[in-house]
C-alpha positions in Angstrom: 91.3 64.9 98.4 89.5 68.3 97.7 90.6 69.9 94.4 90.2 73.4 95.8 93.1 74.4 98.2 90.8 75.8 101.7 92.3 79.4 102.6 94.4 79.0 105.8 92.9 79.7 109.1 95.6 81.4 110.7 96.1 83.5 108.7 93.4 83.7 105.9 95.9 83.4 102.6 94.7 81.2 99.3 98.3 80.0 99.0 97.8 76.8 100.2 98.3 73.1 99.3 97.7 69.4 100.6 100.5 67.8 102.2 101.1 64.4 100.0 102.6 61.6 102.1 104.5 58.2 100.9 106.0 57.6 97.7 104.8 58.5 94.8 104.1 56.2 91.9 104.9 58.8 89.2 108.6 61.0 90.7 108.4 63.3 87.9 104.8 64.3 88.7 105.4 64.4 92.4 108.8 66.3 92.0 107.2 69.3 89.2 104.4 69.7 91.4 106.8 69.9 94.8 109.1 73.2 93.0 105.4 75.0 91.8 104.4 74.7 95.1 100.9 72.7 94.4 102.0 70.0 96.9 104.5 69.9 99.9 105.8 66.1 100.1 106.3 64.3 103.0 107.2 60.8 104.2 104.9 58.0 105.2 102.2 59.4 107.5 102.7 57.9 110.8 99.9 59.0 113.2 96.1 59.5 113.3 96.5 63.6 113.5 99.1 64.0 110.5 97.7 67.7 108.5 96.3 67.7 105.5 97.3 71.1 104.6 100.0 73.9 103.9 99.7 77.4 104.2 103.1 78.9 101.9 102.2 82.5 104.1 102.5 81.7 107.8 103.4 77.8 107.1 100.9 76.6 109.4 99.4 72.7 109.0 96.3 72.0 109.6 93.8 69.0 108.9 93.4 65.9 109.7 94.9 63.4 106.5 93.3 60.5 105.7 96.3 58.7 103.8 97.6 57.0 107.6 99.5 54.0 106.2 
């Protein structure tokens, strides 16, 4: 996953953040870095044209993610 959050492109804001999906190994890392906002948690991803990312402005989801299961 990229280590720079993309700006949105709906509405063009930096506050952004990749959608993680399934369950994390580590629940304290996963649940920290849900309440700062750095990721937005999700269940298991179930189709082909799940988003990848977040915008915290407008809430749009864009992407394509790569972590199908």
């Amino acid at each position: 996953m990229q280590l720079t959050s993309p700006k949105c492109p709906f509405c063009g804001s930096t506050r952004t953040c990749p959608i993680f999906y399934g369950y994390p190994s580590d629940i304290e890392w996963h649940l920290e870095a849900v309440a700062k906002g750095q990721i937005i948690g999700r269940e298991y991803s179930i189709s082909d044209s799940d988003p990848a990312w977040h915008c915290h402005e407008c809430s749009n989801e864009w992407g394509i993610s790569n972590e199908t299961s």
